[in-house]
Rosetta silent file (secondary structure, phi, psi, omega in degrees, C-alpha in Angstrom):
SEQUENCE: XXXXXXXXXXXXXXXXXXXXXXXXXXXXXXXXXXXXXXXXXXXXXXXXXXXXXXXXXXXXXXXXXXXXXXXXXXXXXXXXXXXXXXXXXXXXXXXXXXXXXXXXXXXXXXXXXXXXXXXXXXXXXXXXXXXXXXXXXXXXXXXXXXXXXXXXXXXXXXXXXXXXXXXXXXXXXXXXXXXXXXXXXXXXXXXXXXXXXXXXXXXXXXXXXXXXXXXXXXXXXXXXXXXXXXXXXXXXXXXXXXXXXXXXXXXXXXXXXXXXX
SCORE:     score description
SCORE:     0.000 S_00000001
   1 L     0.000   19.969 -166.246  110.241   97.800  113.542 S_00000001
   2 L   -49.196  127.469 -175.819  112.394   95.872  115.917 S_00000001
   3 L    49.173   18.427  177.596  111.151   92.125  115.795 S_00000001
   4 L   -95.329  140.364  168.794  108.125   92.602  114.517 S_00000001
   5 L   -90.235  127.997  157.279  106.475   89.895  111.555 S_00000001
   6 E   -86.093  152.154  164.169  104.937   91.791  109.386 S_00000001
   7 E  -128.988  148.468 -176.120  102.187   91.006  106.268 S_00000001
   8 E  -141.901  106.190  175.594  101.827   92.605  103.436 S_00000001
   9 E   -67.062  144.944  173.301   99.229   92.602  100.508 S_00000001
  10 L    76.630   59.791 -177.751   99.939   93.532   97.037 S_00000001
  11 L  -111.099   -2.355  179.445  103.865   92.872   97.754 S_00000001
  12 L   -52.991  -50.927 -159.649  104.782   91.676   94.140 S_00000001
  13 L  -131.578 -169.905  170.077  105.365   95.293   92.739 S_00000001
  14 H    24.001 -133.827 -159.583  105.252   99.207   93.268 S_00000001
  15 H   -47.167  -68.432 -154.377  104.100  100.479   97.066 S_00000001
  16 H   -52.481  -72.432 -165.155  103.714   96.789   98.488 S_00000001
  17 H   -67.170  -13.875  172.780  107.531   95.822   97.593 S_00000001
  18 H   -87.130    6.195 -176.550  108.836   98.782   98.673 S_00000001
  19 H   -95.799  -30.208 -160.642  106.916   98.958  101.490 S_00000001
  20 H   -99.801  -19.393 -170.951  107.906   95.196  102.507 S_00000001
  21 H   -99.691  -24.232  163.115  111.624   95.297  101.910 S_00000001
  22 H   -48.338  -70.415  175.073  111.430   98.831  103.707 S_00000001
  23 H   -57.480  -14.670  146.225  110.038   97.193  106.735 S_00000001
  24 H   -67.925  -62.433  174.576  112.487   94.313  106.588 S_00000001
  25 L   -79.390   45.108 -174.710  115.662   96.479  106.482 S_00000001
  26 L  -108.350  -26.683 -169.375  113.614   98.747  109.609 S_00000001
  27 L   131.897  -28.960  178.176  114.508   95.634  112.093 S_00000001
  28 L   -18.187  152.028  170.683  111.307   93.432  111.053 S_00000001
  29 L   -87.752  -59.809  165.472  111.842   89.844  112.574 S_00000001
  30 L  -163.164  154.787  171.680  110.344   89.016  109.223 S_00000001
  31 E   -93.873  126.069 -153.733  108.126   89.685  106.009 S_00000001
  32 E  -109.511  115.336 -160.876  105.345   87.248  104.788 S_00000001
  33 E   -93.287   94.547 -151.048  104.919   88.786  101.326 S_00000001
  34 E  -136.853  129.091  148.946  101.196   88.046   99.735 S_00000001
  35 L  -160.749  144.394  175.425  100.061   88.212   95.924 S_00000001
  36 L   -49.015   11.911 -156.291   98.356   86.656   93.179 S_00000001
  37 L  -142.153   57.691 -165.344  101.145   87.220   91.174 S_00000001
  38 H   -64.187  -16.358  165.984  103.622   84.713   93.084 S_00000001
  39 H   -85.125  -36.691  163.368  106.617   85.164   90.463 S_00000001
  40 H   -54.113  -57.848 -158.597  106.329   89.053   91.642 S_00000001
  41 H   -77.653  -31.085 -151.655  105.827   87.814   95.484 S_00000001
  42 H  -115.294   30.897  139.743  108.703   85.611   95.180 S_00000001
  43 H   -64.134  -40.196 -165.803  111.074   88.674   93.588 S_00000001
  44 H   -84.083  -54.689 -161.033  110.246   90.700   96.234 S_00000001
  45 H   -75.148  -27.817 -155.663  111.195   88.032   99.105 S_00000001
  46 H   -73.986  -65.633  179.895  114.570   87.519   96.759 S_00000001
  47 H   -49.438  -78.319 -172.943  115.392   91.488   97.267 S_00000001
  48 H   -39.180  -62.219 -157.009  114.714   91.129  101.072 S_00000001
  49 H   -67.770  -34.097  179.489  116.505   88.491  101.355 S_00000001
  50 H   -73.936  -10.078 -157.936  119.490   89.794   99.158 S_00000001
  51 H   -92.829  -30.715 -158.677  119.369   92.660  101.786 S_00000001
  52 L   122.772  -16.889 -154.454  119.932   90.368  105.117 S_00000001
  53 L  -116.342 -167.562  175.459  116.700   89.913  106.118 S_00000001
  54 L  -103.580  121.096 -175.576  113.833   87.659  106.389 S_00000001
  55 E  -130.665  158.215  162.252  111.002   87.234  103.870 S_00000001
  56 E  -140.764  154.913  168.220  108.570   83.977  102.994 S_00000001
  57 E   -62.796  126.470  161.777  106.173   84.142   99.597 S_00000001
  58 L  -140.324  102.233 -143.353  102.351   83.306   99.959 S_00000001
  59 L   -78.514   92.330  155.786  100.669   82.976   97.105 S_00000001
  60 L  -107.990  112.077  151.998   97.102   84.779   97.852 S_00000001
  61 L   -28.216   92.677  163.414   93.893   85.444   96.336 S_00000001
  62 L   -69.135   -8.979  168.525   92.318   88.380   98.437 S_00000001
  63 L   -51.673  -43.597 -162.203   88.960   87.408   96.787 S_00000001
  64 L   -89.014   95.716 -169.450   89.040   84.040   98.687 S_00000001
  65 H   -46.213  -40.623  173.277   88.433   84.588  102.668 S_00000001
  66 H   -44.806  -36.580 -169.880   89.601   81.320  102.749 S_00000001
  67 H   -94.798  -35.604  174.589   93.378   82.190  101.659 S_00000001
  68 H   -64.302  -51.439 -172.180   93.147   85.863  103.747 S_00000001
  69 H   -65.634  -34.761  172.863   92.794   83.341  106.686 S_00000001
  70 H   -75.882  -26.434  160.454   95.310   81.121  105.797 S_00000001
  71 H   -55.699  -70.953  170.694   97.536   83.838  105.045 S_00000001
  72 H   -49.487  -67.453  173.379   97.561   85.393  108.494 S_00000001
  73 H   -30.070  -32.932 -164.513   97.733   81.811  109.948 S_00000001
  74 H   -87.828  -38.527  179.484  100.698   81.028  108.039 S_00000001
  75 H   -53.210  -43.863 -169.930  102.572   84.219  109.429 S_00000001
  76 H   -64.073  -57.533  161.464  101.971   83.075  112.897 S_00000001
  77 H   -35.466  -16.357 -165.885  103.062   79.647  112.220 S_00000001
  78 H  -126.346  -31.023  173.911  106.357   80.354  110.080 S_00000001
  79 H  -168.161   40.494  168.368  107.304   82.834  112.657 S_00000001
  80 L    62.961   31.360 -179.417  105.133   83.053  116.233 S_00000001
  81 L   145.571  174.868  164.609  103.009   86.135  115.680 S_00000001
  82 L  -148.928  132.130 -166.538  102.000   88.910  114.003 S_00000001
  83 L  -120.290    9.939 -179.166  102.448   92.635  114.766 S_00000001
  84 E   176.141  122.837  174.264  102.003   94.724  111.632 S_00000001
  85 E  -118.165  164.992  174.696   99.455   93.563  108.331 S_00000001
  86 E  -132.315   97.636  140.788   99.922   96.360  105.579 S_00000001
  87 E  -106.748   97.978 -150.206   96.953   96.269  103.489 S_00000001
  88 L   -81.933  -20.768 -168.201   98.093   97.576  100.346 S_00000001
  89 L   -83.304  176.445 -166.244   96.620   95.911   97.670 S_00000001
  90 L  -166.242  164.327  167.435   94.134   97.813   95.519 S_00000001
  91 L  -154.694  172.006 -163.588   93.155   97.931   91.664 S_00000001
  92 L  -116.622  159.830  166.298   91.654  100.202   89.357 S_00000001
  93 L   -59.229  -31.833  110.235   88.524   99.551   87.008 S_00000001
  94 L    15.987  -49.857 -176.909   90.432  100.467   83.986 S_00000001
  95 L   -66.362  -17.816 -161.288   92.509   96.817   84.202 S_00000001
  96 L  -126.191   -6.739  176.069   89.469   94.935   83.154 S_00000001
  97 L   179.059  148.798 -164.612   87.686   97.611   80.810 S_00000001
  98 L   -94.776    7.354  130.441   87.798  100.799   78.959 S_00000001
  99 L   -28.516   26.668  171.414   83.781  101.557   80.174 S_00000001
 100 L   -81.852    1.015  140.535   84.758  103.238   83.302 S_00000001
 101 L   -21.389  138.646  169.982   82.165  105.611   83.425 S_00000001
 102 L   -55.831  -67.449 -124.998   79.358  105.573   86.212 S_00000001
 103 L   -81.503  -26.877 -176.201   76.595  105.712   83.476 S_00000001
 104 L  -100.254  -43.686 -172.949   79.044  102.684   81.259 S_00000001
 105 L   -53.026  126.556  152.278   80.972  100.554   83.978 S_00000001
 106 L   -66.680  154.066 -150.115   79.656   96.985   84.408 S_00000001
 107 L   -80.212   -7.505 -146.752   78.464   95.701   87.227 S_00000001
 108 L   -96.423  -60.712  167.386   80.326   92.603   87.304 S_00000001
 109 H   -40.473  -63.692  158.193   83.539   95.048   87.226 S_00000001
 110 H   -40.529  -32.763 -170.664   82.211   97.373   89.801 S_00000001
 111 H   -72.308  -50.738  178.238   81.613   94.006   91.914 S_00000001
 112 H   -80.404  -26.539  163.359   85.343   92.969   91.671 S_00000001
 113 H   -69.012  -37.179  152.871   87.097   96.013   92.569 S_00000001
 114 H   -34.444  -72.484 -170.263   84.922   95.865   95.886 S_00000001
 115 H   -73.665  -12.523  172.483   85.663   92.816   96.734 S_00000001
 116 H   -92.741  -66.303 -171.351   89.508   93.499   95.936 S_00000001
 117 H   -62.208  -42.923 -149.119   90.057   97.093   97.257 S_00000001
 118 H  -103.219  -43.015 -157.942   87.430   96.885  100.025 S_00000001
 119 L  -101.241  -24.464  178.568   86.003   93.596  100.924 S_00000001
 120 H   -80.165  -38.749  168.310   89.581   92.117  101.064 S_00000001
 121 H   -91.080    9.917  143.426   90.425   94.658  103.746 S_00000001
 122 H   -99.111  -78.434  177.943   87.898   93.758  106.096 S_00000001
 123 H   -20.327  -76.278 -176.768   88.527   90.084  105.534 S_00000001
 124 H   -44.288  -42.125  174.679   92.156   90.864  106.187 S_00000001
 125 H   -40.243  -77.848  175.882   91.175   93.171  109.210 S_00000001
 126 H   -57.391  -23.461 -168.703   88.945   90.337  110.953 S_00000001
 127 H   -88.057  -38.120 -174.181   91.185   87.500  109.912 S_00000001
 128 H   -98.529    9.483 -179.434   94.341   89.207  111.877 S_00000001
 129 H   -65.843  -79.136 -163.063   92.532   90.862  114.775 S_00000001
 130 H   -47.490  -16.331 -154.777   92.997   88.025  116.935 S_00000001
 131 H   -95.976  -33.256 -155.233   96.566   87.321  116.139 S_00000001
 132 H   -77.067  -36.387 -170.526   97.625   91.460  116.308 S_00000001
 133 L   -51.863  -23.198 -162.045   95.401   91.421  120.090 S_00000001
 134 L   -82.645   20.549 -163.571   97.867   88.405  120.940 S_00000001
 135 L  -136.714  148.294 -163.480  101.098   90.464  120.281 S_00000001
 136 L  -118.230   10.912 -175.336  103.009   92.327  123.140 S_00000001
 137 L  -114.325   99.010 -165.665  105.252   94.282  120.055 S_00000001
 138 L   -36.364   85.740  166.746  102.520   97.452  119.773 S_00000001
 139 L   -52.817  168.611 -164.678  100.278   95.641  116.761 S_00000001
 140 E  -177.516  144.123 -168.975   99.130   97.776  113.905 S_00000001
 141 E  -128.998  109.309  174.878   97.220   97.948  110.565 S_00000001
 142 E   -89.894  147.959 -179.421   98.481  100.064  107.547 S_00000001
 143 E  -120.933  140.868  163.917   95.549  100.524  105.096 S_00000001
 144 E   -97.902  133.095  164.139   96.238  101.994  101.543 S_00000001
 145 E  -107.087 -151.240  178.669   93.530  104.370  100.720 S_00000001
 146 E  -153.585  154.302  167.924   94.140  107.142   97.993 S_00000001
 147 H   -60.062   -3.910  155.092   93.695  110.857   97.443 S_00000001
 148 H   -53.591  -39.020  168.186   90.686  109.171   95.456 S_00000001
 149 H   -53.210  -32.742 -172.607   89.655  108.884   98.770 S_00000001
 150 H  -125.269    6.558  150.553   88.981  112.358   99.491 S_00000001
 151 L  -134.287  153.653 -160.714   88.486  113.661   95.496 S_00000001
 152 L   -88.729  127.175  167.818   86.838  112.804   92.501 S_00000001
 153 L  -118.089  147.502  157.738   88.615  111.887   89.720 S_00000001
 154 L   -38.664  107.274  174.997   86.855  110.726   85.835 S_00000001
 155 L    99.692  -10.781  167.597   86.431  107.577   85.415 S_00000001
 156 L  -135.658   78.686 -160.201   86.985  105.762   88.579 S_00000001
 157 L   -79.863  -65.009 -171.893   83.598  105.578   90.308 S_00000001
 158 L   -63.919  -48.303 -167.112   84.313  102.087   91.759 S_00000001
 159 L   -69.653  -62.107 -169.615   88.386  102.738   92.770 S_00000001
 160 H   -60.122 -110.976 -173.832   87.173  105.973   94.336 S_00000001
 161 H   -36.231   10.440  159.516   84.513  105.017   96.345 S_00000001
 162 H   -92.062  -47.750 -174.969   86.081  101.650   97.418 S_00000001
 163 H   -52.934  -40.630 -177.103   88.786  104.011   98.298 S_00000001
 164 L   -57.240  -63.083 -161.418   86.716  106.212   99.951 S_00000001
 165 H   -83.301  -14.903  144.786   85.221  103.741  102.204 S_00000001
 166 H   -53.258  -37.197  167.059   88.591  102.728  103.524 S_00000001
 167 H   -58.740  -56.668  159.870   88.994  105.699  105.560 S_00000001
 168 H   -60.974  -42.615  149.524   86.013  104.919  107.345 S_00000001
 169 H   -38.165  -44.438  175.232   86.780  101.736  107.704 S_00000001
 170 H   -66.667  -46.132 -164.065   90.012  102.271  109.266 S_00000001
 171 H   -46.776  -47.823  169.049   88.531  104.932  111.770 S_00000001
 172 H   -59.204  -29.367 -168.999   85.891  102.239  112.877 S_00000001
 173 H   -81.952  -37.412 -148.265   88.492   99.637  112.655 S_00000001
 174 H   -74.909  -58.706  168.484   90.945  102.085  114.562 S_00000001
 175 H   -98.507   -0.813  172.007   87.681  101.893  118.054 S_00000001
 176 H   -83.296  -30.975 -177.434   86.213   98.770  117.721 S_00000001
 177 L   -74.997  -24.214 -165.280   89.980   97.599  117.965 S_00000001
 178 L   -64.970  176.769  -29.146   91.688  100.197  120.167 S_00000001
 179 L   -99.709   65.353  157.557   93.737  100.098  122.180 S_00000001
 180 L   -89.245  -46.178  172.359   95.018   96.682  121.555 S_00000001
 181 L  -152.919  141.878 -152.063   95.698   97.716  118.101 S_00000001
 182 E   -67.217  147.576  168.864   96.817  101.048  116.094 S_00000001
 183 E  -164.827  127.140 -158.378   95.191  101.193  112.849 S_00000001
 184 E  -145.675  146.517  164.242   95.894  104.165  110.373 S_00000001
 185 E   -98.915  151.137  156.988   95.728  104.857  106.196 S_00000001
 186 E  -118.800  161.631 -164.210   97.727  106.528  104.107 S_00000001
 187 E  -118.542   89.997  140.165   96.111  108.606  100.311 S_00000001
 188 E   -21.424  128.608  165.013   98.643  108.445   97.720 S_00000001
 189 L   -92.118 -166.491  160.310   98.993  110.869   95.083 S_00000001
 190 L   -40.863  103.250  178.317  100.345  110.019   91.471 S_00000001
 191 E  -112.713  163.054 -154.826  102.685  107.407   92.085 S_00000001
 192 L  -111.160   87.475 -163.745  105.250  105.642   89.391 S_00000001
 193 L  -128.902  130.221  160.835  103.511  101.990   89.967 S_00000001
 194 H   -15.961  -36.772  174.034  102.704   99.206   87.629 S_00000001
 195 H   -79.287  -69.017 -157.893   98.586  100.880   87.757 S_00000001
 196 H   -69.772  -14.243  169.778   99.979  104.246   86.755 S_00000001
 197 H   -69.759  -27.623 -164.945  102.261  102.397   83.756 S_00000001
 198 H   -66.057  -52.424  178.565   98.986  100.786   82.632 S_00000001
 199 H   -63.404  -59.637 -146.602   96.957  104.153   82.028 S_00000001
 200 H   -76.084  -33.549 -168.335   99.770  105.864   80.455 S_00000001
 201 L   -80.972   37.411  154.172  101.149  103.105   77.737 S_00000001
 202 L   -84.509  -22.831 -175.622   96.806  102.404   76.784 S_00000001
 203 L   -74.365  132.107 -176.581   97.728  106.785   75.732 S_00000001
 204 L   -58.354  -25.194 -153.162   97.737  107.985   72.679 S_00000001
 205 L  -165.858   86.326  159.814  100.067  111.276   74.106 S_00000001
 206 H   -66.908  -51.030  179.315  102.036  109.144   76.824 S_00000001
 207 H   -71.524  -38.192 -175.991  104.222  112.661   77.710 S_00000001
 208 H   -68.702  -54.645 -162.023  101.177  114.866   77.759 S_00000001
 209 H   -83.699   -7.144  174.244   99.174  112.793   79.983 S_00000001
 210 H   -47.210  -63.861  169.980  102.171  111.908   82.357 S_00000001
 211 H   -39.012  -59.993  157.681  102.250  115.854   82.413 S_00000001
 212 H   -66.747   30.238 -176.674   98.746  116.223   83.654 S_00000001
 213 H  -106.896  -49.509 -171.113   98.975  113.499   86.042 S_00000001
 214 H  -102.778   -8.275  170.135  101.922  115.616   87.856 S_00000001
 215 L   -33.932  -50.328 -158.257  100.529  119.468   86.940 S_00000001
 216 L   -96.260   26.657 -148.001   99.211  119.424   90.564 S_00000001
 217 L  -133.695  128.554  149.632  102.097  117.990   92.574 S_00000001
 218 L   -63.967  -52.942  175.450  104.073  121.235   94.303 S_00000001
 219 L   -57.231   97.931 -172.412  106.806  118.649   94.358 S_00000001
 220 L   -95.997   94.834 -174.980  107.085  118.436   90.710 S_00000001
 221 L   170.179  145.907  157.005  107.584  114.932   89.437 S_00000001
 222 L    -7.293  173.417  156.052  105.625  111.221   90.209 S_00000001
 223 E   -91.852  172.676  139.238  105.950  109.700   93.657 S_00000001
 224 L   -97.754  127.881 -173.252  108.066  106.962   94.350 S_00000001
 225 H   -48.181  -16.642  174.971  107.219  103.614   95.686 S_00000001
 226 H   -82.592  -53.321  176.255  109.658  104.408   98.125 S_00000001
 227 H   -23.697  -50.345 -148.555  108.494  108.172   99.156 S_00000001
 228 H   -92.696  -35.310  140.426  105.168  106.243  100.108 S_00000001
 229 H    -0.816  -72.003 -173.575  107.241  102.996  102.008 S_00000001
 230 H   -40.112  -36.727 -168.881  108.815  105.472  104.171 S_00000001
 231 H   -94.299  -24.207 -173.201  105.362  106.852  105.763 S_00000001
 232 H   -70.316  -15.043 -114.981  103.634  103.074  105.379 S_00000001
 233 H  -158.588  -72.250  177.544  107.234  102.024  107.884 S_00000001
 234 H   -49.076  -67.841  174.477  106.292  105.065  110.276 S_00000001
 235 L   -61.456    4.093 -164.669  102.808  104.157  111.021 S_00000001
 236 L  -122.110  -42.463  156.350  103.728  100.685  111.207 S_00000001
 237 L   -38.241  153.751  164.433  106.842  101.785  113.760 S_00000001
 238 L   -78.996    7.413 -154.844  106.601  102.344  118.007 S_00000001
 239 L  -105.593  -43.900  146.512  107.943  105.365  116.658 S_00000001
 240 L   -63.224   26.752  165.253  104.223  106.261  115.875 S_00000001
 241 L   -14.804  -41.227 -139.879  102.697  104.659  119.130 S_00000001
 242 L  -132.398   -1.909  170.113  100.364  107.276  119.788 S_00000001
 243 L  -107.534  114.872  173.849   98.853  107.416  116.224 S_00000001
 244 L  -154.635  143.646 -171.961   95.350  105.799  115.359 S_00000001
 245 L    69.743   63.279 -159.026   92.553  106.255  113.437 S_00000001
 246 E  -144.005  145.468  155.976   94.518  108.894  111.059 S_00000001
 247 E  -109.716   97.337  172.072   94.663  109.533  107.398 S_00000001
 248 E   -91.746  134.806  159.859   97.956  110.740  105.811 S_00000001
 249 E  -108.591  170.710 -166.185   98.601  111.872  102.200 S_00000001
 250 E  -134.021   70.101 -164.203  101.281  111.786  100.528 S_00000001
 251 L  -148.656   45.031  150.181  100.799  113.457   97.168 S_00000001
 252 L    65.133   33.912  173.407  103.580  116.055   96.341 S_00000001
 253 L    73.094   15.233  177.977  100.939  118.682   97.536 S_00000001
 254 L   -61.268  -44.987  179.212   97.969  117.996   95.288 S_00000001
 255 L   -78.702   -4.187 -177.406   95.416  118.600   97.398 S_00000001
 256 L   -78.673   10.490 -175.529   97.000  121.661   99.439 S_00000001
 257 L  -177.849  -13.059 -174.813   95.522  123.476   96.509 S_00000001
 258 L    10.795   73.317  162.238   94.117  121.720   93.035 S_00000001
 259 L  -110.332  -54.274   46.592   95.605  124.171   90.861 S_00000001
 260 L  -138.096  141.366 -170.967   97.693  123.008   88.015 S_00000001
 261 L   -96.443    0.000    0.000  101.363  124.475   87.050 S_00000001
């Protein structure tokens, strides 16, 4: 990550800070940290910063195009390019109502998770293309998708198929862009993130569903915001030059089999 500024959405908590202070102590020149949650964003720059390195705060909306633009702008300005956006952040329908059914979820829900998970990473995409084309340190775009991306789970109609449509996105994003700049996702499996604390304390039988959460993981136990940092830090590395338009997961082996122990 030698000298590269990186940005990163969703950097208050879970994958985004550990993804952002991973890519600061990688060699980043520095990390522009972006979330609505700006007491969160400016924790996160606190940690980098207790580490050695260089972070700034940015308080953004991803709703607002206006602020995605102003985001990117501000990296270039605060520190003369930008070579690596991470766009991590994402929500679930579930934060705003316990209706997540297709046949029950509101539209007005369905509407916002779009425009968060989805419509925010095209905004971000288009807002930093010109800046990543301008960079001579081999630019790059981390996407988070999810293993929602490639399976159905109950209950998240909108997070899945926002999820979903990130894959394609990058892969499109990956040749209308090539080969000025790399552009790759990674699909999470159960990870131990501020979204996965949310489902389990609304549960009545907190241990039981924590247990079915991780039944399918060979690896048997949660992910760690770090596990998925590490691979988010690779793809964002020269050390993966030669990788674009790719999906990895990362999910303790759920999907090598959807069996449950």
């Amino acid at each position: 990550m030698d000298d590269k500024v990186c940005v990163v959405t969703g950097a208050a908590s879970g994958i985004g800070r550990a993804a952002a202070l991973k890519l600061a102590t990688s060699g980043a020149k520095a990390v522009v940290v972006a979330d609505i949650d700006e007491t969160g964003a400016k924790e996160t720059v606190a940690l980098i910063e207790a580490s050695g390195a260089t972070a700034s705060a940015k308080l953004t909306d991803v709703e607002d195009a206006d602020q995605i633009d102003e985001l990117m702008q501000f990296a270039v300005d605060q520190y003369g390019s930008l070579d690596t956006l991470v766009n991590n952040v994402g929500v679930h329908e579930m934060y705003w109502t316990d209706k997540t059914t297709v046949d029950k979820l509101p539209l007005e829900i369905f509407e916002k998770v779009y425009r968060i998970n989805l419509r925010s990473v095209f905004l971000a995409t288009q807002a930093a293309a010109p800046h990543l084309r301008a960079s001579t340190n081999d630019p790059s775009i981390v996407n988070a998708a999810s293993t929602g991306s490639l399976t159905g789970y109950p209950g998240a109609g909108a997070y899945g198929s926002t999820k979903a449509a990130i894959l394609q996105l990058t892969r499109v994003s990956a040749i209308d862009l090539s080969p000025d700049v790399r552009v790759n996702a990674f699909c999470p499996g159960t990870v131990d993130t501020a979204m996965v604390d949310r489902l389990l304390d609304g549960a009545a039988d907190r241990a039981g569903i924590e247990k079915t959460m991780t039944a399918t993981h060979l690896i048997p136990r949660m992910g760690a915001p770090e596990d998925v940092a590490n691979l988010i830090t690779f793809l964002a590395s020269s050390e993966a030059s030669w990788i674009t338009g790719a999906a990895y997961t990362i999910d303790g082996g759920s999907l090598a089999w959807r069996g449950s122990r």
